[in-house]
N, C-alpha and C positions, 0 to 999 in steps of 0.2 A: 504494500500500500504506500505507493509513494507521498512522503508527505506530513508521515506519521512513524510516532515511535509504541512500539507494541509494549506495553506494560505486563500484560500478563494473560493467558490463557485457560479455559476452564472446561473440562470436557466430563460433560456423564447424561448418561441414558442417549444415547446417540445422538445429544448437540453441544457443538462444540462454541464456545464463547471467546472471543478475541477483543481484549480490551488495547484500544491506542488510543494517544493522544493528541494532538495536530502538529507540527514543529513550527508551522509556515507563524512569520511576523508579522506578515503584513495580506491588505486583500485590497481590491477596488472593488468600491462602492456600484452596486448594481443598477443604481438609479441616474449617478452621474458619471460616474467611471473613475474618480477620483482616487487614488490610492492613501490607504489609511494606515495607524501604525498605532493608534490609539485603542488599547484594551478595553471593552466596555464589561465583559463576563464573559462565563463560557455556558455552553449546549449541545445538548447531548441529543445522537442521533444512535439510531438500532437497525441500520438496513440488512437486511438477509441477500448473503452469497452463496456463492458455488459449492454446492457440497465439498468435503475433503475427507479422505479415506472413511467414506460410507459414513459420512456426520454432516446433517445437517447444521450450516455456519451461521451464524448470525456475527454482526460487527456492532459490538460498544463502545463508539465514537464519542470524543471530547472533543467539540472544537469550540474554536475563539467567536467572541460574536465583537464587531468592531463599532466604533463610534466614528460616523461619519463627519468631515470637518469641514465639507464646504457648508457654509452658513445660507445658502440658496438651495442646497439639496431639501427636498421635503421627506428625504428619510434623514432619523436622527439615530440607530444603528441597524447592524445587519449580521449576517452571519455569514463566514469564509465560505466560498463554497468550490466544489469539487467536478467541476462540467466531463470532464474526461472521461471517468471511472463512476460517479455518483450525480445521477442529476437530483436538484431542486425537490426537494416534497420526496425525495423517491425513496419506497420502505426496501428497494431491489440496487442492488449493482447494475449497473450496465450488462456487464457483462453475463450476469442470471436473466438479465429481460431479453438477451439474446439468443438465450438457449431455451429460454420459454417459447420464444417466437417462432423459432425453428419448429419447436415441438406442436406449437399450434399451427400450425402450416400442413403439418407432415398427417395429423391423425384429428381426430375430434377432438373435441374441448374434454368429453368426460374421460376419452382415454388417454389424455395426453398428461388430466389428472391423477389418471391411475400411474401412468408410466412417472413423472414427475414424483408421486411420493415413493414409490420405489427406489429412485433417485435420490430421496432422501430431503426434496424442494418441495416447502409446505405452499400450497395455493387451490385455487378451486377452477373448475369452468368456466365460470362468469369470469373471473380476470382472466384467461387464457383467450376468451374469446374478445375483450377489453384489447390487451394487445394488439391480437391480430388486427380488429376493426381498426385499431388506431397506425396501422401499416401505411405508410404512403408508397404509394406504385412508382417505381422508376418511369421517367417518360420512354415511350416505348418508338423506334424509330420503322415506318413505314413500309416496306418493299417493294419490288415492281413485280412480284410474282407472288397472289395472292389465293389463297385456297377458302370456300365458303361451305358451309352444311349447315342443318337444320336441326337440334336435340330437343329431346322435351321435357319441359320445367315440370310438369306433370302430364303424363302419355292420354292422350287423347281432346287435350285441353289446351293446355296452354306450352308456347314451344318458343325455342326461342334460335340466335344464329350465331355459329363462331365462325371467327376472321382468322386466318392463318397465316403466317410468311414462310412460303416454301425455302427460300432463300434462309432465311434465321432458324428456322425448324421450330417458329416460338408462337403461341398464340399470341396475337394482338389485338382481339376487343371481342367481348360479349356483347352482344344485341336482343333484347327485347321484342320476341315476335319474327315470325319467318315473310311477313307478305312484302310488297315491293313497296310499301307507302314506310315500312319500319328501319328496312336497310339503306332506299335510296339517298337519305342525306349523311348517312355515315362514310360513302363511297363518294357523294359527290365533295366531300373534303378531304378528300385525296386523291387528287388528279394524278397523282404521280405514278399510280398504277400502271400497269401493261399488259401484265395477262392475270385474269382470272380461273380460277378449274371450280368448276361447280357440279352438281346434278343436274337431272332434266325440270328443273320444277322452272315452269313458267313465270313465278311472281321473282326468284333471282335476276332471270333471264330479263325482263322487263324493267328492272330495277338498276343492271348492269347497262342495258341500249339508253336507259336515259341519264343516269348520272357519270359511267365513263364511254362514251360511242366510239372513242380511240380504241380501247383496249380488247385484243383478245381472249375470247369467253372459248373454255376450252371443255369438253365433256370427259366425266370420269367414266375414264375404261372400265372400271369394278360394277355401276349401274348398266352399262350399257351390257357387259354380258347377264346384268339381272334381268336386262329386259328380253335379252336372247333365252333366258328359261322361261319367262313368263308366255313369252313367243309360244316355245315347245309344248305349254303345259296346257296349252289352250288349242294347239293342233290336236295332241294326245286328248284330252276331254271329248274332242269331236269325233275322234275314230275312233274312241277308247270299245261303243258295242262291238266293232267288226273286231278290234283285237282280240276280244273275248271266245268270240269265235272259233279263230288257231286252236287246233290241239296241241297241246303243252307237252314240251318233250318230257320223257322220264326223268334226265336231270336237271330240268328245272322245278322236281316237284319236291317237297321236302324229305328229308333221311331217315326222319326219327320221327318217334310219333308221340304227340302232344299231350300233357297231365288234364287232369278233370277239373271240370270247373264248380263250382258250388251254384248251387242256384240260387243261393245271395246277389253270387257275382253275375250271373247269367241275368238275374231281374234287372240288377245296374245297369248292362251294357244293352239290354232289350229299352229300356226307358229311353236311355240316352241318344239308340239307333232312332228310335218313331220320333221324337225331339227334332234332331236333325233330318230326318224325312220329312216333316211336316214343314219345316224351314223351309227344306229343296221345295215341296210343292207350294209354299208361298209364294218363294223368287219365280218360280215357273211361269204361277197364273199372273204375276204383274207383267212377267215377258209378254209371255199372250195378252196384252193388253194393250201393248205397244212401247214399254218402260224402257228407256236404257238402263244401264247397269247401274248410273251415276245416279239416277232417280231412285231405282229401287234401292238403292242406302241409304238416300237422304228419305224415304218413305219407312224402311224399316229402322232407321235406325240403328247398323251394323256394319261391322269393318267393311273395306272396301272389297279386299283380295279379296276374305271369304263372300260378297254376294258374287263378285264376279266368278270365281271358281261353280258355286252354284249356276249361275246366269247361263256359262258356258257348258256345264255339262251335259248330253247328250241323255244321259239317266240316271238315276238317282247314285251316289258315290257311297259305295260301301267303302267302311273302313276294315284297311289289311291288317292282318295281326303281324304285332310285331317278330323279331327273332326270338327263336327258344331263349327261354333265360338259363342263365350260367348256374347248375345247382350243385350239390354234394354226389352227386351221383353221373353228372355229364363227362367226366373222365372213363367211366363202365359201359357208356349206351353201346361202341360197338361191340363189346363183351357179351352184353346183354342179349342184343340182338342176334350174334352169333348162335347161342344158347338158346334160343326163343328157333329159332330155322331148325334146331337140330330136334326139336319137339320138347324142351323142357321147360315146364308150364308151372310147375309146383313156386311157389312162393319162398319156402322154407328151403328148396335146395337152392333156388338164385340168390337170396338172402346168404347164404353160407358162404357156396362159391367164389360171391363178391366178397364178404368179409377174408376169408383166405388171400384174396388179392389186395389186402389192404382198405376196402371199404370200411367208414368211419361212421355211417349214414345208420338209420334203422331201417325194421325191417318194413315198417306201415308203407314207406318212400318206393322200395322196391315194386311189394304191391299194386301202387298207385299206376307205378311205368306200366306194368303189368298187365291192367286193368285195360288200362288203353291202347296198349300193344294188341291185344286181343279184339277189341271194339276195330280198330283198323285191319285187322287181318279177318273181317267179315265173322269173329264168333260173338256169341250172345250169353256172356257170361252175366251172373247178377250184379246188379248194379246198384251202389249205394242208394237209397231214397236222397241221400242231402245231396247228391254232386249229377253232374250230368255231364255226356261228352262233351269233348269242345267239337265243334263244328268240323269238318274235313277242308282246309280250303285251299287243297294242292290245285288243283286245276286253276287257279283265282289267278290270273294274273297283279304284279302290283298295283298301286295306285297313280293317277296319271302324275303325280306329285315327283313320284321316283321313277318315272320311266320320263319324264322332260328331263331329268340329269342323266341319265344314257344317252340322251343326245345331244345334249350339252357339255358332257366331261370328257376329255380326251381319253384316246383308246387306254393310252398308257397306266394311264389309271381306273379304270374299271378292272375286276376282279373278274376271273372264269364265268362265274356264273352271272356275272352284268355283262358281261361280252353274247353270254350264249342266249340271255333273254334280250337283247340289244339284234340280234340275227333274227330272234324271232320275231319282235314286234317290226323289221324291218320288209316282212312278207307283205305290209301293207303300202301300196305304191305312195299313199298320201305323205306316210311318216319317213317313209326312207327320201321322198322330195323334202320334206322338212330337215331330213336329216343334214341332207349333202349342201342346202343350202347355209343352214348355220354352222356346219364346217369349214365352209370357207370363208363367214364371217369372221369366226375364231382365228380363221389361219392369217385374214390380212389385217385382224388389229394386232394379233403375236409379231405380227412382220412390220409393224407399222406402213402397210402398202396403201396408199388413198389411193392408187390409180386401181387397183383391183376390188376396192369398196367400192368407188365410182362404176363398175363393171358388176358387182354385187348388187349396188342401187338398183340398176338397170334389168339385171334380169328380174329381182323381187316384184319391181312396181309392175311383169309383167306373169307372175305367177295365178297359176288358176285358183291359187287358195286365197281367200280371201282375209284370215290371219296375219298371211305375210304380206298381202298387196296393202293393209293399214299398219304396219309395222313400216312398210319403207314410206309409207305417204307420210309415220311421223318422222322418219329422219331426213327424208326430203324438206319438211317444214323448216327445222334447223337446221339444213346442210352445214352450214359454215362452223358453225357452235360443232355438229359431230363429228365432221371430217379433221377437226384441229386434232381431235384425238387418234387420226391415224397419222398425225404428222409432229404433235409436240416431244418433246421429252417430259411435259408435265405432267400429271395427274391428280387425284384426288385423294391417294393413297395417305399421305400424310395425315391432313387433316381428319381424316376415320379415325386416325391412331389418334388425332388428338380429343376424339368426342368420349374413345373407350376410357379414355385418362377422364377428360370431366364426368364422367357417369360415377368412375371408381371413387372420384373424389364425395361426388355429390351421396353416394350410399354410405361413404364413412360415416356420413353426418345422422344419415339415418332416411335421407330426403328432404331433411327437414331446416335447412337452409333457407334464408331467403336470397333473393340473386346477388344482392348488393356482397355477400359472406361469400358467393359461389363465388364472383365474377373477381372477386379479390384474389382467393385461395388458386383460381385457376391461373390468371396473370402474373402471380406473385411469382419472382424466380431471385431465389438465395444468392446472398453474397460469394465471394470463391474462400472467406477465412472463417 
């Protein structure tokens, strides 16, 4: 502590006491600056520091209080003070309101209290969150390469827009509200822009032609292959009856055969199905009425995807069950079924068997496989009163949901059996023209080629499908905003990574932030000491 001479030290029950005195002889006067030397008494301050080996520190300070001597100052004394290390009124070091700052930056206020008295630094929330508020933001300098998205302060309500510097890699300003009347005056004071990477949302776009008309507006490659599934999943909806049709080879039908369901659960999933059927025939009868899609959500009042997904399907969309679950017994099935081919049906000798191989499971589990093993191999064993089979639904193909990403994910990654149901839904001429055309979508935005999208435009807007001939009428509307993304080096990529950060930020809290605490914590970037 410079400044001071330590008298003595007092350490029990983990705090430690530090008694100094001031040395300093002299001080100016805060009111006039006048330098004094005149003793008026001393006062005594107790500010709390940095812990030290796991002890909470407190400082009991003596210092000089002076008598001011210009005879025009309207203070007549003062007390020494210490701006460096100890500001004015302050019950903290500097140096402790530094490490509280940090702490309130990094995590919430009630964990940053938790974390803090572990530390051994006595405070509460409400001053953690005190500091913070009282943070002032470095000014932040502008870029000519600027990234924009749309997050929601609460989802479905109210939403709001972050500003990014692709150049700095550093957010530069939260905005209030996603439409073009909220962002255009935050952009038109900063002409100094040049390109922006957005999404496809119109009120951006509108908001960009009128406040920067210079700068290029550049589309994010990440939505534009969204919209290329969205594409695929509404080709598939439309052919999805004929695909049902195909007979299903034998290895796409499943290997193993499925546990019993309770007819608890069976009441659950039967409720939930006529729920969603009765939806589907709602969206139906508006269609037949003449509704677009956009009407029948602002009529029922429900997501968009899901009316549209309705709107577009061809019949009613049953839902696919998922993958077998992973149990105590899935390391034995092909054991089991081995065993089951060779005719061994008893319970009690597969029960054994497995145990001899290490099975850990009991024997009700075995049974159960058993049970259903049987129901699928055509016998008519008795069957519990409380449970019933699960349905058979090898013949089912997927859902058009996961058969739009077979044609949209590169071969290299699909798996055997997404290759081989990828060949099969390909028997349909519709889907496999679907196919081949949004494969060479993919291949000229991978290639960054605009003369072969220009070439892609052209055949789409001449497709007998009607899907894709409104798919390229919308990219034809923005040719310029889409084609930059087969020619920038920019994108939108950044910016995503910077919404996943403010969401991570905003759930620390609980949600329960308001912007002005989000909009700080998000901008706020730590000193380098």
């Amino acid at each position: 502590m410079p400044g001071f001479e330590i008298e003595t030290t007092i350490s029990e029950d983990h705090h430690l006491s530090i008694h100094a005195t001031s040395t300093g002889r002299s001080s100016k006067c805060p009111q006039c600056g006048q330098v004094s030397r005149h003793t008026h008494g001393w006062y005594g301050r107790q500010p709390q520091d940095l812990p030290c080996i796991g002890q909470q520190v407190a400082l009991v300070l003596t210092v000089r209080r002076f008598r001011c001597c210009n005879s025009a100052c309207a203070k007549q004394t003062f007390v020494e003070r210490f701006p460096d290390w100890l500001p004015f009124y302050a019950h903290r070091t500097t140096r402790l309101t530094q490490l509280m700052r940090r702490v309130g930056f990094e995590v919430s206020a009630e964990s940053g209290r938790r974390i803090l008295r572990f530390m051994r630094v006595c405070t509460s929330g409400d001053t953690l969150l005190r500091i913070v508020k009282g943070t002032p933001l470095q000014p932040r300098t502008v870029g000519k390469v600027l990234g924009v998205d749309d997050w929601a302060i609460r989802k479905g309500h109210r939403y709001g827009t972050i500003v990014v510097d692709h150049e700095s890699r550093q957010v530069i300003e939260l905005v209030t509200g996603r439409m073009s009347e909220d962002i255009q005056p935050w952009f038109a004071a900063h002409p100094e822009v040049e390109i922006v990477t957005r999404d496809r949302s119109r009120d951006y776009g509108s908001a960009l032609d009128s406040a920067l008309p210079h700068a290029e507006q550049v589309a994010d490659r990440w939505h534009l292959l969204l919209n290329l599934r969205q594409l695929a999943e509404r080709v598939i909806a439309s052919a999805y009856r004929r695909l049902k049709q195909f007979p299903v080879p034998p290895e796409l039908r499943p290997q193993r055969p499925m546990y019993l369901r309770s007819l608890r659960e069976q009441g659950r999933r039967d409720t939930s199905r006529q729920r969603r059927l009765d939806y589907y025939n709602e969206v139906q009868r508006l269609k037949r009425e003449g509704l677009t899609a956009s009407q029948v959500m602002m009529h029922l009042g429900r997501n968009y995807y899901t009316v549209r997904f309705f709107y577009n399907a061809a019949e009613f969309p049953e839902r696919m069950p998922g993958r077998a679950p992973h149990s105590i017994l899935t390391p034995y099935l092909d054991t089991l079924e081995a065993r089951f081919q060779a005719g061994i049906v008893n319970v009690g000798q597969l029960y054994e068997e497995m145990a001899a191989k290490g099975y850990k499971g009991s024997k009700g589990t075995v049974g159960r496989w058993l049970q259903a093993r049987r129901l699928m191999g055509g016998e008519d064993p008795v069957v519990a009163a409380t449970s019933l089979p699960i349905t058979d639904t090898s013949s089912a193909i997927p859902s058009s949901l996961k058969l739009a990403w077979l044609l949209v994910l590169p071969d290299a990654k699909l798996t055997e059996r997404d290759q081989a149901m990828l060949k099969h839904i390909l028997q349909d001429d519709v889907v496999a023209h679907c196919h081949r055309l949004i494969h060479r979508f993919r291949q000229a935005l991978h290639d960054r080629d605009s003369d072969d999208f220009d070439r892609w435009l052209q055949t789409a807007e001449k497709s007998s499908l009607k899907q894709i001939r409104s798919f390229a009428k919308s990219l034809r509307d923005d040719y310029a905003f889409i084609r930059a993304a087969f020619t920038s080096p920019w994108s939108n990529g950044h910016t995503e990574g910077q919404i996943t950060r403010l969401k991570f930020i905003k759930r620390q809290m609980y949600g329960r932030a308001s912007f002005a605490l989000l909009r700080l914590k998000v901008l706020y970037q730590p000193s380098s000491t």
